[in-house]
ROSE-974893 format. One record per residue: residue number from 1; residue in three letters; x, y, z of N, C-alpha, C, CB in turn. Coordinates in steps of 0.05 Angstrom, whole numbers, plus 5000, padded with zeros to 4 digits. Glycine has a CB too. Layout:
# ROSE-974893
<senu NUM "ALA" <X Y Z> <X Y Z> <X Y Z> <X Y Z>>
...
//
This chain:
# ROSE-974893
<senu 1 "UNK" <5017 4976 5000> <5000 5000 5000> <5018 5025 5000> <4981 5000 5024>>
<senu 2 "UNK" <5009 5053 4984> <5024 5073 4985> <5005 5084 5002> <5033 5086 4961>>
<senu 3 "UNK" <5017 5110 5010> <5000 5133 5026> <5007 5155 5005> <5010 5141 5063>>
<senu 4 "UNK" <4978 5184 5008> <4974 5199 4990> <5000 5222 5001> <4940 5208 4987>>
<senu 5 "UNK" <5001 5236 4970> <5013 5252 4982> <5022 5282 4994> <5019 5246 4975>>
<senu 6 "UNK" <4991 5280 4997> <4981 5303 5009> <4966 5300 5042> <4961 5315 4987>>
<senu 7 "UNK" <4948 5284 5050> <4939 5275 5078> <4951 5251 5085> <4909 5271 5080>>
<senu 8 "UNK" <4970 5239 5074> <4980 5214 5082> <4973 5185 5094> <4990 5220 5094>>
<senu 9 "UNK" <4939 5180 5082> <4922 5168 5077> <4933 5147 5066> <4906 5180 5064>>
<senu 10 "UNK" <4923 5122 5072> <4924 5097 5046> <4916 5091 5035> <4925 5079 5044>>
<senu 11 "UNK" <4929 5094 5014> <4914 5088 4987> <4926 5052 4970> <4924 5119 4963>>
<senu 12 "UNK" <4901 5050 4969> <4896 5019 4964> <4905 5019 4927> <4856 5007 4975>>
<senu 13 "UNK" <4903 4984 4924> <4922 4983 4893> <4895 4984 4872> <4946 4944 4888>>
<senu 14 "UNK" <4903 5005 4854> <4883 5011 4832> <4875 5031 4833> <4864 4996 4828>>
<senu 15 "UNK" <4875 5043 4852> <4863 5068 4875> <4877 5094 4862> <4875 5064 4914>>
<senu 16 "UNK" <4859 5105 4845> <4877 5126 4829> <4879 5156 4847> <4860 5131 4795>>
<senu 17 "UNK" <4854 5157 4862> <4848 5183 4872> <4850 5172 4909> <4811 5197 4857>>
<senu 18 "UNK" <4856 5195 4925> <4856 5193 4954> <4831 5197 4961> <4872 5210 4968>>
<senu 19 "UNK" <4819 5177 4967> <4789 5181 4983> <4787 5199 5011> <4778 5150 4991>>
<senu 20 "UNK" <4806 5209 5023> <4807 5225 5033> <4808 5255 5029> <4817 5217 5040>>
<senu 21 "UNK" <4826 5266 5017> <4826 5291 5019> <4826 5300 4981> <4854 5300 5040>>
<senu 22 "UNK" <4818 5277 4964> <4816 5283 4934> <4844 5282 4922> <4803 5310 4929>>
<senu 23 "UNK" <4865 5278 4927> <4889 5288 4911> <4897 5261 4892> <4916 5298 4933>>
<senu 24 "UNK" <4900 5273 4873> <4912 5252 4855> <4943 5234 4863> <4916 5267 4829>>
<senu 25 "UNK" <4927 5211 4873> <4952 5192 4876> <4975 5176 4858> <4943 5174 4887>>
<senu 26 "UNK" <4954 5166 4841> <4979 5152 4816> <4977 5173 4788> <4968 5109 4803>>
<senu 27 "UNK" <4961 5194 4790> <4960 5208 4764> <4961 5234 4760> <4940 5203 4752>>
<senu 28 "UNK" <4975 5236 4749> <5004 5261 4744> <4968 5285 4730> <5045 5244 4702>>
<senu 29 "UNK" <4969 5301 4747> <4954 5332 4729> <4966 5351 4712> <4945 5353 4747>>
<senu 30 "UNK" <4961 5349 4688> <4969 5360 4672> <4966 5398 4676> <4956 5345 4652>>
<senu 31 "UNK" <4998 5405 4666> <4997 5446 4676> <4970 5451 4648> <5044 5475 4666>>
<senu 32 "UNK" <4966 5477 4670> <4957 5485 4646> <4965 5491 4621> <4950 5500 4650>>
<senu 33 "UNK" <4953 5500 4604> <4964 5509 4576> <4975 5538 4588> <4938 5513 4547>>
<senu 34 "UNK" <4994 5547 4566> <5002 5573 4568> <4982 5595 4543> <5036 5570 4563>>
<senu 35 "UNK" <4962 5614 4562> <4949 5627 4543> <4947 5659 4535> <4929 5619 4548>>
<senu 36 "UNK" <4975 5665 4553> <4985 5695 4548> <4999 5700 4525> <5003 5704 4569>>
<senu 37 "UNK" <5007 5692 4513> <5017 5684 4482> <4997 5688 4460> <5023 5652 4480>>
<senu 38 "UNK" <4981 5670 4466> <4955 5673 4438> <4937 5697 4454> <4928 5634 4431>>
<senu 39 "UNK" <4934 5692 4472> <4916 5724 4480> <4936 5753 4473> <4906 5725 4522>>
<senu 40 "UNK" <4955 5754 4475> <4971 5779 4470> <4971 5778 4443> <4998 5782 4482>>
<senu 41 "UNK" <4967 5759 4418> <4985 5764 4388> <4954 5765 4384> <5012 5738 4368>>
<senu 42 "UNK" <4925 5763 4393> <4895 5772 4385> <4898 5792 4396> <4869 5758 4393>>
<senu 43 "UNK" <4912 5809 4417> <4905 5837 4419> <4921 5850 4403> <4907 5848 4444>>
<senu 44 "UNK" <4941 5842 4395> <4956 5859 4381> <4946 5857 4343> <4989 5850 4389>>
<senu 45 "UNK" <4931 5842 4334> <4923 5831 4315> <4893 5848 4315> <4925 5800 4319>>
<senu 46 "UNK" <4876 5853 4331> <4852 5872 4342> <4870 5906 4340> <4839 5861 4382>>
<senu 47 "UNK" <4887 5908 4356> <4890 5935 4347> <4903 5947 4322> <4902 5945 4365>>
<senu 48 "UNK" <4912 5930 4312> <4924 5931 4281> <4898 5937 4261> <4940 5898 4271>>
<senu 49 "UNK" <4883 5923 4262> <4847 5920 4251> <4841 5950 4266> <4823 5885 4269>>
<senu 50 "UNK" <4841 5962 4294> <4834 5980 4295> <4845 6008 4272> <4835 5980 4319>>
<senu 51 "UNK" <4867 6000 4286> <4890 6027 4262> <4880 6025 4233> <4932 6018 4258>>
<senu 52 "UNK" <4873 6005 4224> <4866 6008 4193> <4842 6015 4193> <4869 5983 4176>>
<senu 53 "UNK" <4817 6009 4205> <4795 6022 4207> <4803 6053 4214> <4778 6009 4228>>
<senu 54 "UNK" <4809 6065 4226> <4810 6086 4229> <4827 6102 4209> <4816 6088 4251>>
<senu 55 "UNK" <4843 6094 4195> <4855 6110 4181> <4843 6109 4153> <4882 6105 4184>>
<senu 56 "UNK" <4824 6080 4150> <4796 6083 4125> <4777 6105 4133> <4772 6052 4123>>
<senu 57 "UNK" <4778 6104 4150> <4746 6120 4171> <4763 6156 4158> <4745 6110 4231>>
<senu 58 "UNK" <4780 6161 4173> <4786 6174 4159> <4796 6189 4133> <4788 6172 4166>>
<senu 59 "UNK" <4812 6175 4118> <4811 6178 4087> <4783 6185 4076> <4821 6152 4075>>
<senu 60 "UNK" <4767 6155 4075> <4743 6172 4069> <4722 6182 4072> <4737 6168 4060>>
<senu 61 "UNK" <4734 6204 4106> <4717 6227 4113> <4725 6255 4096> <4721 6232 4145>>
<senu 62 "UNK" <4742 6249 4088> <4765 6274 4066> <4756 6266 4033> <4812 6264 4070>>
<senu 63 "UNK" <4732 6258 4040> <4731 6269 4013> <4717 6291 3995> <4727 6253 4003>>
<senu 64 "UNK" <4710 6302 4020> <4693 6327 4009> <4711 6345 4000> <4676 6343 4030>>
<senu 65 "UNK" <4737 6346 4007> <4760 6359 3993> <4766 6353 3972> <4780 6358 4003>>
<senu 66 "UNK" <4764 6324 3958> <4768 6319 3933> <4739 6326 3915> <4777 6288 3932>>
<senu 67 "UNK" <4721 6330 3927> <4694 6335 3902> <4698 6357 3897> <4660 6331 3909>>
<senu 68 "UNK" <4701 6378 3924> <4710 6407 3916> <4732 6412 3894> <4721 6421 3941>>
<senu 69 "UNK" <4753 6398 3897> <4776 6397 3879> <4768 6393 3847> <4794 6373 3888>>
<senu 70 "UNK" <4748 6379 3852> <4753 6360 3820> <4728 6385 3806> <4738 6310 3818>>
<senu 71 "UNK" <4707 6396 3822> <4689 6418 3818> <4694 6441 3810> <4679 6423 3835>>
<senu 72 "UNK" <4721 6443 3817> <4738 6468 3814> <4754 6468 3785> <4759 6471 3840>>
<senu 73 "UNK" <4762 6437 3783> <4780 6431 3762> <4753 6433 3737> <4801 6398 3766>>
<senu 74 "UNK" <4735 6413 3735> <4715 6424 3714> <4706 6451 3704> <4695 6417 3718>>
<senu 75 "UNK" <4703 6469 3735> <4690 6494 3726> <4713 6504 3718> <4673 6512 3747>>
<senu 76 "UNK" <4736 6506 3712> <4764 6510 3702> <4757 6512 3669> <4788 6481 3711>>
<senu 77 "UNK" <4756 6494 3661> <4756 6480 3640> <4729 6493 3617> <4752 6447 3651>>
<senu 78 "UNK" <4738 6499 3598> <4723 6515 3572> <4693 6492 3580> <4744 6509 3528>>
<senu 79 "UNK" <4670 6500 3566> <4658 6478 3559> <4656 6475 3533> <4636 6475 3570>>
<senu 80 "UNK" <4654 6452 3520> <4656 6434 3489> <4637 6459 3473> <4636 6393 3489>>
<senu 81 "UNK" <4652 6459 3448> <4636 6479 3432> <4618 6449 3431> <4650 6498 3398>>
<senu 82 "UNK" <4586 6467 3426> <4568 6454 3414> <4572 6453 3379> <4541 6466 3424>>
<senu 83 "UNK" <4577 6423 3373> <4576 6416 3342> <4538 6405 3338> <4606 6384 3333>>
<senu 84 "UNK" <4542 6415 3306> <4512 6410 3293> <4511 6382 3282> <4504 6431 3267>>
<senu 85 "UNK" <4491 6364 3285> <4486 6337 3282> <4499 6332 3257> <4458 6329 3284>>
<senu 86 "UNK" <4496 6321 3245> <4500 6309 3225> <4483 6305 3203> <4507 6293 3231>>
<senu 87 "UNK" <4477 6309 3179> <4444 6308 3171> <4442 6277 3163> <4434 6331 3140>>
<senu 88 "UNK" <4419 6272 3172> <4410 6237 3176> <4409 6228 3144> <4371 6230 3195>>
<senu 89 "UNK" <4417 6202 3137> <4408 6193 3104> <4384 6187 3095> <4419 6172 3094>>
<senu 90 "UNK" <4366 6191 3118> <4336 6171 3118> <4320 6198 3114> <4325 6149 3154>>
<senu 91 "UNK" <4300 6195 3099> <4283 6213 3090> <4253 6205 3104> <4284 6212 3057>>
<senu 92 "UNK" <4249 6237 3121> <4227 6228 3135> <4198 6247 3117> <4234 6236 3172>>
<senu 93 "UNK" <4170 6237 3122> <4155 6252 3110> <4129 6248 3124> <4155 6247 3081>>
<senu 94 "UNK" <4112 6266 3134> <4098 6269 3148> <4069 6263 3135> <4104 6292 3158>>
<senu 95 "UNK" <4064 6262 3120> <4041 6276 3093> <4036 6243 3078> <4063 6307 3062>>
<senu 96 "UNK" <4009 6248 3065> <4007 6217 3052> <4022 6211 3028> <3979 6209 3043>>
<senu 97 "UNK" <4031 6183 3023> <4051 6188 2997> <4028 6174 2982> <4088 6172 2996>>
<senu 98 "UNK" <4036 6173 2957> <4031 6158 2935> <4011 6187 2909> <4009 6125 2950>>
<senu 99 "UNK" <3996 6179 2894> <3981 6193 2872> <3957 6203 2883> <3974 6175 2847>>
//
């Protein structure tokens, strides 16, 4: 027989757990995981996502500066002489034809 090794209890053969005070007698508890690692490279992965949102958010809050711009650049600009159509080849006639 072993005794546990935490209340110093006996623990009988097959006897995985100390019926006394709960501690694992023949079976090893696994550490935790380590989760400061993946939680720090998602915050830093979230604020990266923030910075690019914001600097979209901004860009295109600026663009009322470019419509003004490009408003300015048209009203700049001659407007197109008006040219005269072209005369059509099709002969139109309003009136009844024939004798």
């Amino acid at each position: 027989m072993t005794r546990c090794p935490r209340c110093q209890a006996e623990i009988r053969a097959g006897q995985d757990w100390c019926l006394e005070c709960g501690a694992a007698a023949r079976t090893r508890l696994a550490q935790t995981p380590r989760w400061r690692v993946p939680v720090a490279a998602g915050l830093a992965v979230a604020a990266l996502c923030g910075v690019a949102l914001a600097f979209a958010f901004a860009r295109l809050s600026n663009t009322d500066d470019d419509v003004r711009a490009a408003k300015a650049a048209t009203a700049a600009q001659p407007a197109p002489a008006a040219s005269t159509p072209a005369p059509s080849p099709f002969t139109t006639s309003t009136g009844p034809t024939g004798p």
